[in-house]
Backbone atoms as SQL, in Angstrom:
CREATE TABLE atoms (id INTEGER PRIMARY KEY, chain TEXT, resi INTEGER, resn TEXT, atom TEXT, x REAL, y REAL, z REAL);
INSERT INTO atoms VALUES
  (1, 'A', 1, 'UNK', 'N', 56.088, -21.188, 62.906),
  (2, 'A', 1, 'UNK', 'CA', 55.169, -20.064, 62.957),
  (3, 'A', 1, 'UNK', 'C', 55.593, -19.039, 61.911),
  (4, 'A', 2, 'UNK', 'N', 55.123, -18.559, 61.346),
  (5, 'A', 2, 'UNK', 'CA', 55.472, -17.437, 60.113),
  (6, 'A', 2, 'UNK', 'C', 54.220, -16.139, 60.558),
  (7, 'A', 3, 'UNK', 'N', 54.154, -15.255, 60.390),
  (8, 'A', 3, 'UNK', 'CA', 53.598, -13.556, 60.724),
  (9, 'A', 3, 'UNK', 'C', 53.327, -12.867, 58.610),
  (10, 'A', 4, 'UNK', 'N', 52.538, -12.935, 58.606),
  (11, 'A', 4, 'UNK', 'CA', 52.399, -12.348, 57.333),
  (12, 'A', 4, 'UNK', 'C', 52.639, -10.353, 57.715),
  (13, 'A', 5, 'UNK', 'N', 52.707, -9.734, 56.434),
  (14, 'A', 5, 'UNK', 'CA', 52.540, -8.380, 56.663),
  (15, 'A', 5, 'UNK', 'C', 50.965, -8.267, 56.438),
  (16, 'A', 6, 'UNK', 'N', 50.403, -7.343, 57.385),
  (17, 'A', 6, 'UNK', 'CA', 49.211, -6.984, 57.582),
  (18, 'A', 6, 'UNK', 'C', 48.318, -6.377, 56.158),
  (19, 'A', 7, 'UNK', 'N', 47.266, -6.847, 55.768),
  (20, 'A', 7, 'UNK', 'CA', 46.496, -5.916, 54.334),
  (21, 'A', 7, 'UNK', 'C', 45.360, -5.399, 54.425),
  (22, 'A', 8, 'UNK', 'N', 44.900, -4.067, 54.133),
  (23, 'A', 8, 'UNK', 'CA', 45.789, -3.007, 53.407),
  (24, 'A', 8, 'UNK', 'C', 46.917, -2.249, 54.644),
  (25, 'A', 9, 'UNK', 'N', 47.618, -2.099, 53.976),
  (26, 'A', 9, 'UNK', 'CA', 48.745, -1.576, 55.016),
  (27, 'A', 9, 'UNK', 'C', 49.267, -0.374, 53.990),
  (28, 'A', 10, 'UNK', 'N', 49.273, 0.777, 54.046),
  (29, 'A', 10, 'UNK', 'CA', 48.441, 1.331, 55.616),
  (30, 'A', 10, 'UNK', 'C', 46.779, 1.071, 55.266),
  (31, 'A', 11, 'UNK', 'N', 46.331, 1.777, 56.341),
  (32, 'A', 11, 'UNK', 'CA', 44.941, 1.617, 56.594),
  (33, 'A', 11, 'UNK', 'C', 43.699, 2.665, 57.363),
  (34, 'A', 12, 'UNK', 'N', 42.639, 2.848, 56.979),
  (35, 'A', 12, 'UNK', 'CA', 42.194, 3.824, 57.419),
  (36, 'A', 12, 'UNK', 'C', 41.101, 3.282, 58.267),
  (37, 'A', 13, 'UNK', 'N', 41.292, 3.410, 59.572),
  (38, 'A', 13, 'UNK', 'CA', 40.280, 3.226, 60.727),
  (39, 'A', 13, 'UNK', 'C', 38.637, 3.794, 60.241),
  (40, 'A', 14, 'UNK', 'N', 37.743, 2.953, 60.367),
  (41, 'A', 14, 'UNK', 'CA', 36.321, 3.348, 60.480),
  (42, 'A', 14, 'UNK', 'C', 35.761, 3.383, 59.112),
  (43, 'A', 15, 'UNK', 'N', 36.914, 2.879, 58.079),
  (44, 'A', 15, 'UNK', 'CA', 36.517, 2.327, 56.639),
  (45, 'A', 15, 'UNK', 'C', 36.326, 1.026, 56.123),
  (46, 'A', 16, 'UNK', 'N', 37.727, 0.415, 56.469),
  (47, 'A', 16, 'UNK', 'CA', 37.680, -1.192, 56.852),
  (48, 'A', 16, 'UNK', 'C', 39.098, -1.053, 57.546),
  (49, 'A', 17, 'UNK', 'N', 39.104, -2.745, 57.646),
  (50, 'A', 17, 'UNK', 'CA', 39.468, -3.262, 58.983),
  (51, 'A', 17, 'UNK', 'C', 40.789, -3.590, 58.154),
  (52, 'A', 18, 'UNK', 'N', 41.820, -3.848, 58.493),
  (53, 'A', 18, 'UNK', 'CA', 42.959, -4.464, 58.368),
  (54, 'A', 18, 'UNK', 'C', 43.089, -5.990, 58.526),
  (55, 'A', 19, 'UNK', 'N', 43.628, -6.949, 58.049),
  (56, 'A', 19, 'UNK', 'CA', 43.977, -8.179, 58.523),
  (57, 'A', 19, 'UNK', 'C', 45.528, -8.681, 58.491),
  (58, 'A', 20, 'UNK', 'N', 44.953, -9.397, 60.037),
  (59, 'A', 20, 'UNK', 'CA', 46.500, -10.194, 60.025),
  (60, 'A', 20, 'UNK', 'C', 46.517, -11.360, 59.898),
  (61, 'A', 21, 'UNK', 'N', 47.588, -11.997, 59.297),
  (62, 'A', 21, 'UNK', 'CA', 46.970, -13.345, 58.836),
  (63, 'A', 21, 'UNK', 'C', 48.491, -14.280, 59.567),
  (64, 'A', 22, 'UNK', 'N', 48.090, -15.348, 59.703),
  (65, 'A', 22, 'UNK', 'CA', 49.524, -16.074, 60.761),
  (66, 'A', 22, 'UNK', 'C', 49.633, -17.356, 60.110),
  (67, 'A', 23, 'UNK', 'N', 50.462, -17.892, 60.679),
  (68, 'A', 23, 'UNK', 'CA', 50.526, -19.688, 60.270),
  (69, 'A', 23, 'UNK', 'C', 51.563, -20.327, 61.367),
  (70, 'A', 24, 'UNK', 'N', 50.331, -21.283, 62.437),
  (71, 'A', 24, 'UNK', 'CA', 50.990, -22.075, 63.193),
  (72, 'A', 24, 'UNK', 'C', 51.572, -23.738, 62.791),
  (73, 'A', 25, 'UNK', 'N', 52.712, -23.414, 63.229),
  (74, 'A', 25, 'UNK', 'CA', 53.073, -24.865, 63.043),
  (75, 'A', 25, 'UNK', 'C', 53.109, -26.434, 64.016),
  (76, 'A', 26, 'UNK', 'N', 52.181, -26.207, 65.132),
  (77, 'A', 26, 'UNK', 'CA', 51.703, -26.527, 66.200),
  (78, 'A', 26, 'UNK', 'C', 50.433, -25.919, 66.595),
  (79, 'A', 27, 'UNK', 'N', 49.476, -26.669, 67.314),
  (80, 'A', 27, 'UNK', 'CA', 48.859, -26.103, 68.356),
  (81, 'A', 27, 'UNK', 'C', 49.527, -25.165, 69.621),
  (82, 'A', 28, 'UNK', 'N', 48.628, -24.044, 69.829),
  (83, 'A', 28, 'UNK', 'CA', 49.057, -23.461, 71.262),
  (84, 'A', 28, 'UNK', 'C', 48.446, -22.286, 71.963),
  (85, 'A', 29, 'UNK', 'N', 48.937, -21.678, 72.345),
  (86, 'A', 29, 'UNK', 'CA', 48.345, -20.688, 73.072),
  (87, 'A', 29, 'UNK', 'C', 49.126, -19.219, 72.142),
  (88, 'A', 30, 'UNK', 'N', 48.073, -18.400, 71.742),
  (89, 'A', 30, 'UNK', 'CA', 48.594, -17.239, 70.725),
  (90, 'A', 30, 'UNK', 'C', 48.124, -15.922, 71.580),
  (91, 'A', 31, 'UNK', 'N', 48.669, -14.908, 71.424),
  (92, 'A', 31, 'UNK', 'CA', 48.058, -13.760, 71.346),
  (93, 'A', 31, 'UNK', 'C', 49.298, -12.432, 70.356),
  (94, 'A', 32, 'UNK', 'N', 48.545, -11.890, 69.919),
  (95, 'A', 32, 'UNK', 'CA', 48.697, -11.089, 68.792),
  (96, 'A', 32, 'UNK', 'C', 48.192, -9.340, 69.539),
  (97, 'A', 33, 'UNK', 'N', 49.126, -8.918, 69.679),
  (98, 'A', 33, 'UNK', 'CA', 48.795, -7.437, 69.710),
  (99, 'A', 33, 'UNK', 'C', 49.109, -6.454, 69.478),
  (100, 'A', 34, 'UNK', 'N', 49.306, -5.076, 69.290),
  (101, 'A', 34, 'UNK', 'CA', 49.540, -3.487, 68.463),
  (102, 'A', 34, 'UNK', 'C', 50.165, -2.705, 69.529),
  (103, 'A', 35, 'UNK', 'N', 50.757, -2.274, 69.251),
  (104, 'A', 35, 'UNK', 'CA', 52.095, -1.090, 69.882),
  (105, 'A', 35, 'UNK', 'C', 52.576, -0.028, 69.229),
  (106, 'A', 36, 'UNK', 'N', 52.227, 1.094, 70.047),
  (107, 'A', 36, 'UNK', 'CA', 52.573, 2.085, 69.485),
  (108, 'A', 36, 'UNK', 'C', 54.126, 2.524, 69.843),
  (109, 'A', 37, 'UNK', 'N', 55.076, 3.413, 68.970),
  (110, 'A', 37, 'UNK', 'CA', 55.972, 3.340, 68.794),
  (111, 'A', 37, 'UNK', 'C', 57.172, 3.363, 69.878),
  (112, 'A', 38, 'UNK', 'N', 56.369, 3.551, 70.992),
  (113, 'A', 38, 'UNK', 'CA', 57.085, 3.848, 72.457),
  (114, 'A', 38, 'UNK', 'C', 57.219, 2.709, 73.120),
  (115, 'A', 39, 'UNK', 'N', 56.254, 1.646, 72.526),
  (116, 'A', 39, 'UNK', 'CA', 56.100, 0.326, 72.701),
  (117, 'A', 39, 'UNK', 'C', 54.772, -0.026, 74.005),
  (118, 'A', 40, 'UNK', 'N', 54.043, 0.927, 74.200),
  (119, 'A', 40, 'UNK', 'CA', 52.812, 0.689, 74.706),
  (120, 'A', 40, 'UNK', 'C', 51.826, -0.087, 73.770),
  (121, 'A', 41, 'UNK', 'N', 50.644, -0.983, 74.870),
  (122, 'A', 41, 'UNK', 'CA', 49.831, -1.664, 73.930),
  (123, 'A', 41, 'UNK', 'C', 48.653, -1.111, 73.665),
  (124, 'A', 42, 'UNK', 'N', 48.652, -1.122, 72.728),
  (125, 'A', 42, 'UNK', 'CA', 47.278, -0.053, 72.434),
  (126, 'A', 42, 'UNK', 'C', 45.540, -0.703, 72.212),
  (127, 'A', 43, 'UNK', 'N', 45.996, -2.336, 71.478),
  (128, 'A', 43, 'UNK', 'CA', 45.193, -3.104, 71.493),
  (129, 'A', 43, 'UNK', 'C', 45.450, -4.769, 71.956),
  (130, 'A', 44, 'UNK', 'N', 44.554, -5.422, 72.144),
  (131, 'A', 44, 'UNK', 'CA', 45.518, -7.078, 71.678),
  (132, 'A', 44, 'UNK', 'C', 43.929, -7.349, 71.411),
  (133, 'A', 45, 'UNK', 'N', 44.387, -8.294, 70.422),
  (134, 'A', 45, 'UNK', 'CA', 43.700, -8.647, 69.566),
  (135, 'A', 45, 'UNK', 'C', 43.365, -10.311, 69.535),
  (136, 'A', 46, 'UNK', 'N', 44.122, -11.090, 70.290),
  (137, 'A', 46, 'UNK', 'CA', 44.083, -11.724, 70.319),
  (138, 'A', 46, 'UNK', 'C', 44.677, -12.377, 71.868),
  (139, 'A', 47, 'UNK', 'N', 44.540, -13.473, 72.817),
  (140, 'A', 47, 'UNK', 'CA', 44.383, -14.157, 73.562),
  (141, 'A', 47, 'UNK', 'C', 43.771, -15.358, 73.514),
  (142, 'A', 48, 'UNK', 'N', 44.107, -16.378, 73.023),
  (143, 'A', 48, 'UNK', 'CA', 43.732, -17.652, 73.260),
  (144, 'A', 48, 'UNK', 'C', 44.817, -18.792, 72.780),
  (145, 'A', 49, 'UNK', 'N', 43.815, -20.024, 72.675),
  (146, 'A', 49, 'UNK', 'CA', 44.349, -21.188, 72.394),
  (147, 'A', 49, 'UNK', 'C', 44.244, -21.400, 70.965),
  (148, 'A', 50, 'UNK', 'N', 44.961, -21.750, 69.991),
  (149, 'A', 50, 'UNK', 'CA', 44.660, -21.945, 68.635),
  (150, 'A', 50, 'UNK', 'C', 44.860, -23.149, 68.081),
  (151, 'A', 51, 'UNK', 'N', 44.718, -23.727, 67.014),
  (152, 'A', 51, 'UNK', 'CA', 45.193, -25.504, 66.300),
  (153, 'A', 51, 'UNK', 'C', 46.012, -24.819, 65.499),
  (154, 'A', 52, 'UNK', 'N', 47.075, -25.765, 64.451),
  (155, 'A', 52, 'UNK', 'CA', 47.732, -25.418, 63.606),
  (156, 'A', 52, 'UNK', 'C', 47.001, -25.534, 62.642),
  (157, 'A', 53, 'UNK', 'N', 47.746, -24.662, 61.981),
  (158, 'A', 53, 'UNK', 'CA', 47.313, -24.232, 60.588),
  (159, 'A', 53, 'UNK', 'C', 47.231, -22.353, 60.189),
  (160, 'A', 54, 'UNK', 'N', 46.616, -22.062, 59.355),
  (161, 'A', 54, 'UNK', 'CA', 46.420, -20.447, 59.277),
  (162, 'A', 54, 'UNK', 'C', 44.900, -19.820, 59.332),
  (163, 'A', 55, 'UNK', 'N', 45.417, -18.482, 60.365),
  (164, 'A', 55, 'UNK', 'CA', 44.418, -18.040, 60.372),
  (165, 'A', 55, 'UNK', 'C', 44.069, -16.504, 60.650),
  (166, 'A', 56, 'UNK', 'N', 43.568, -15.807, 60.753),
  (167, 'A', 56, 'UNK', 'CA', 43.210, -14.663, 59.966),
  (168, 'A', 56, 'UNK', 'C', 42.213, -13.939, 61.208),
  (169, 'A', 57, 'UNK', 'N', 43.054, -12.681, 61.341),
  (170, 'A', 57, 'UNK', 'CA', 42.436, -11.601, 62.762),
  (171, 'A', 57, 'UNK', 'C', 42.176, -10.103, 61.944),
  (172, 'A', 58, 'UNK', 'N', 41.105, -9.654, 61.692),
  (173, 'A', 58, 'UNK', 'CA', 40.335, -8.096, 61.536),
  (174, 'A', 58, 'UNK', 'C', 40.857, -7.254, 62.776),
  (175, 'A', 59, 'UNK', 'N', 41.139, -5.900, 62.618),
  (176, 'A', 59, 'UNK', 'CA', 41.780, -4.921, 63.137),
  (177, 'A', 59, 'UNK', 'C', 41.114, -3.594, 62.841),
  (178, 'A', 60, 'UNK', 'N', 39.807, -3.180, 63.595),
  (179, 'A', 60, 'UNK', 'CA', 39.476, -2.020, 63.073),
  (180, 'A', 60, 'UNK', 'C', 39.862, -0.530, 63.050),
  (181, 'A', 61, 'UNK', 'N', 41.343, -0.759, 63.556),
  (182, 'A', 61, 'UNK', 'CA', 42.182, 0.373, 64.487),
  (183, 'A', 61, 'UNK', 'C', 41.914, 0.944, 65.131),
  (184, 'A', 62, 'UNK', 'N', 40.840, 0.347, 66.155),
  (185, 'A', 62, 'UNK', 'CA', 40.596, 0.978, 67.420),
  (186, 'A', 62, 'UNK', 'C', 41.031, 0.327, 68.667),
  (187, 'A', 63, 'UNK', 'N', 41.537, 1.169, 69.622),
  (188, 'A', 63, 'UNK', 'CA', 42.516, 0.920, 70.816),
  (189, 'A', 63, 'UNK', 'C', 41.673, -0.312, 71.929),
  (190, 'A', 64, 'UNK', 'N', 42.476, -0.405, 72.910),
  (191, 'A', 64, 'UNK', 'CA', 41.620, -1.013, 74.412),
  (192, 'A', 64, 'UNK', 'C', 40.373, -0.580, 75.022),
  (193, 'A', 65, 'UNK', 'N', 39.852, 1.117, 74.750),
  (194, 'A', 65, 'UNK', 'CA', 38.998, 1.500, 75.129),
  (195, 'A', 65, 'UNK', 'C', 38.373, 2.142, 73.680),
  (196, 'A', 66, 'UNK', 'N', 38.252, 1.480, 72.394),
  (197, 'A', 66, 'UNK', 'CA', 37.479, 1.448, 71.730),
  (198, 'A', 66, 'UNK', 'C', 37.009, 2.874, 70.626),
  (199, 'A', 67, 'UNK', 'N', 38.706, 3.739, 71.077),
  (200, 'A', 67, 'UNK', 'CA', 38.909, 5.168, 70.155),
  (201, 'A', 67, 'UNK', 'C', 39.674, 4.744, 69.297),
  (202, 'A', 68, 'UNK', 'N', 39.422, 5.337, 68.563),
  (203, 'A', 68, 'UNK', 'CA', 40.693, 4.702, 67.021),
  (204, 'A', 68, 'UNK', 'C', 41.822, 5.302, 67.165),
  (205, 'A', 69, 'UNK', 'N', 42.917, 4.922, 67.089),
  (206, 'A', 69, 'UNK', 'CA', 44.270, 5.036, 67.365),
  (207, 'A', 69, 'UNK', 'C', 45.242, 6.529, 66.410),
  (208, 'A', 70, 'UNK', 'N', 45.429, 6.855, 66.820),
  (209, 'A', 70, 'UNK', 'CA', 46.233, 8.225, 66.080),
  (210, 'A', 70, 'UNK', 'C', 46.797, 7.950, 64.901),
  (211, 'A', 71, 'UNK', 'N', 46.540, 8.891, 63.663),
  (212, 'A', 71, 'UNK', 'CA', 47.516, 8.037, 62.504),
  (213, 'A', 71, 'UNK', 'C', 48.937, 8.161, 63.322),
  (214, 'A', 72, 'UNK', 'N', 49.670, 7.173, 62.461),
  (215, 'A', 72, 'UNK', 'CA', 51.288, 6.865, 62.815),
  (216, 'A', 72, 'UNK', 'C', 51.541, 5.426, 62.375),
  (217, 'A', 73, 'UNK', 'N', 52.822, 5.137, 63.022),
  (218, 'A', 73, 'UNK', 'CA', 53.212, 3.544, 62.670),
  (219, 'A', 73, 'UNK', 'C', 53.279, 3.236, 63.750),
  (220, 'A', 74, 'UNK', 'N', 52.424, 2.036, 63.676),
  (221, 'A', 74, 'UNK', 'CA', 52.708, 1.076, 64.654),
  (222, 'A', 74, 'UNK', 'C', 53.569, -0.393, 64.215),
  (223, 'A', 75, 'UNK', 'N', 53.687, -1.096, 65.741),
  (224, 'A', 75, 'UNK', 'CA', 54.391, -2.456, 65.548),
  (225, 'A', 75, 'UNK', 'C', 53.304, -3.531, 65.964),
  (226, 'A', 76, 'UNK', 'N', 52.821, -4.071, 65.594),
  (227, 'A', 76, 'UNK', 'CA', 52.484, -5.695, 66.090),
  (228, 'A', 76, 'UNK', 'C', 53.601, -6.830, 66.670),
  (229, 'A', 77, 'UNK', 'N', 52.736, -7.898, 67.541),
  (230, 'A', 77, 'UNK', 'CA', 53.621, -8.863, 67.737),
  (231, 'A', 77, 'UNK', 'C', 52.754, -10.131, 67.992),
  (232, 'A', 78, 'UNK', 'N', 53.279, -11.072, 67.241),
  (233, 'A', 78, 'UNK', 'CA', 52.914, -12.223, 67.638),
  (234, 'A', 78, 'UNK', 'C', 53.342, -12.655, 68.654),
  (235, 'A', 79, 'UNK', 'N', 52.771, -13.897, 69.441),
  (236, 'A', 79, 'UNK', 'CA', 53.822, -14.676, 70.569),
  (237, 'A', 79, 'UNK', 'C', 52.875, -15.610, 70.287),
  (238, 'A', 80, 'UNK', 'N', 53.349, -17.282, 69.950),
  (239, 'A', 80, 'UNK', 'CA', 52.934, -18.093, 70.131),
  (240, 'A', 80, 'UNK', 'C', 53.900, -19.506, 70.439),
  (241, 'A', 81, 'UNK', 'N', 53.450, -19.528, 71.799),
  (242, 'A', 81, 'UNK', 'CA', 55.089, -20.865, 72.701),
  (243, 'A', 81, 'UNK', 'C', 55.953, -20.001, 72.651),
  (244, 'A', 82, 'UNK', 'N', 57.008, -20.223, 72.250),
  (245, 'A', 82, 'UNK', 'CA', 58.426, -19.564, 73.041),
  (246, 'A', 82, 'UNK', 'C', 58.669, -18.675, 71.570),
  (247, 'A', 83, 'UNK', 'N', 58.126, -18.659, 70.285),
  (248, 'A', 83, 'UNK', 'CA', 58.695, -18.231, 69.164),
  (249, 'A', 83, 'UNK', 'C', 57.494, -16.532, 69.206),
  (250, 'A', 84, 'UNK', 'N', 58.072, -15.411, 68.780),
  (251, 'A', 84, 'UNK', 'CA', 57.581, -14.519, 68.476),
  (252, 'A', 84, 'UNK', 'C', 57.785, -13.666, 67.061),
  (253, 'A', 85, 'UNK', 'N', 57.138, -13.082, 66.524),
  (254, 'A', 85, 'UNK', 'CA', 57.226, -12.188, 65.420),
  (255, 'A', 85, 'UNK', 'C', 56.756, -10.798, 65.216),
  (256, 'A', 86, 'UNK', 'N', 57.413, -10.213, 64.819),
  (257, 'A', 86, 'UNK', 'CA', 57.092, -9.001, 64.517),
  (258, 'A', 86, 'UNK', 'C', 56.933, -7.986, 63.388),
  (259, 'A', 87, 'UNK', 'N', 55.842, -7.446, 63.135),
  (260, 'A', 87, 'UNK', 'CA', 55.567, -6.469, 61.751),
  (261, 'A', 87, 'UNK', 'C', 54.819, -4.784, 61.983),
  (262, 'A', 88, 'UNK', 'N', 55.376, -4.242, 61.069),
  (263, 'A', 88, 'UNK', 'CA', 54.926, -2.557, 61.483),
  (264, 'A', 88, 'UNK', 'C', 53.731, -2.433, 60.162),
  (265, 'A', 89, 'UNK', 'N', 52.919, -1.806, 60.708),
  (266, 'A', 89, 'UNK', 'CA', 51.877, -0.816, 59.724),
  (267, 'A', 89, 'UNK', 'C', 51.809, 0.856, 59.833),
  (268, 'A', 90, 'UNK', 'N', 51.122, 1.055, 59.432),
  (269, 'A', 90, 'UNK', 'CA', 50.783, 2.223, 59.190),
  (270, 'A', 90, 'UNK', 'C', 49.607, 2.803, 59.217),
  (271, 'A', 91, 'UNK', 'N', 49.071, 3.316, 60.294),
  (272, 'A', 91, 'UNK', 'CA', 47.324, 4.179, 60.240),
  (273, 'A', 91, 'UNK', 'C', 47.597, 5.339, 59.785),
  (274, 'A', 92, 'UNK', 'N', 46.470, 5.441, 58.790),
  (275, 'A', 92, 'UNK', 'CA', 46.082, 6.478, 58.158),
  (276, 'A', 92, 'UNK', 'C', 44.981, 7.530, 59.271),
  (277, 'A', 93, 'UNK', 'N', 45.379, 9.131, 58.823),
  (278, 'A', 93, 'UNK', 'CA', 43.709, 9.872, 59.475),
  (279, 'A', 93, 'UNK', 'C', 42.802, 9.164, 59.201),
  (280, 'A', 94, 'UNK', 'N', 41.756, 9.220, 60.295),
  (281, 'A', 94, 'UNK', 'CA', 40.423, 8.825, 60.097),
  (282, 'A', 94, 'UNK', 'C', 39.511, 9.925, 59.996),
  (283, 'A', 95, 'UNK', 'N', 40.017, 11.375, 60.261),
  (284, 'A', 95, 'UNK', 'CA', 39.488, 12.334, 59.357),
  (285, 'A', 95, 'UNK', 'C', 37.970, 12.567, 60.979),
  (286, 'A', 96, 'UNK', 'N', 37.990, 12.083, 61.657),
  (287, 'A', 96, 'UNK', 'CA', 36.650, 12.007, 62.495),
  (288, 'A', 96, 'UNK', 'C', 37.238, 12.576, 63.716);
């Protein structure tokens, strides 16, 4: 499993979207989600079953209930089977 760094990083909510891009080396069960620095989840982005190979999740930096997230840094995390990864970004103001 490999975790790319997220692009554009940083990023400005409600302009475009961010992507995360992954690469399984097996089939399995993935989910991918955003944490803010206290380590609460702010979004997940992902929940399911996936095939191997790579593939590619949009992030419009908006939270669980669909407000865009405070600028700051956050952490992501992969988990897919027993292996996990982890990468930080950066939200920009969204000025709104």
């Amino acid at each position: 499993m490999r975790l790319e760094q997220n692009f554009p990083n940083p990023f400005t909510p409600g302009v475009s979207p961010t992507i995360f891009t992954y690469h399984l080396d097996e089939p399995g069960r993935v989910t991918l989600s955003v944490y803010n620095l206290i380590g609460q989840e702010v979004a997940r982005l992902l929940d399911r079953e996936d095939e191997k190979g790579t593939h590619r999740v949009a992030w419009d930096g908006t939270d669980a209930h669909g407000n865009f997230v405070p600028a700051g840094f956050y952490f992501y995390k992969l988990d897919a089977g027993e292996q996990e990864a982890l990468g930080r970004l950066r939200v920009l103001s969204t000025n709104q």
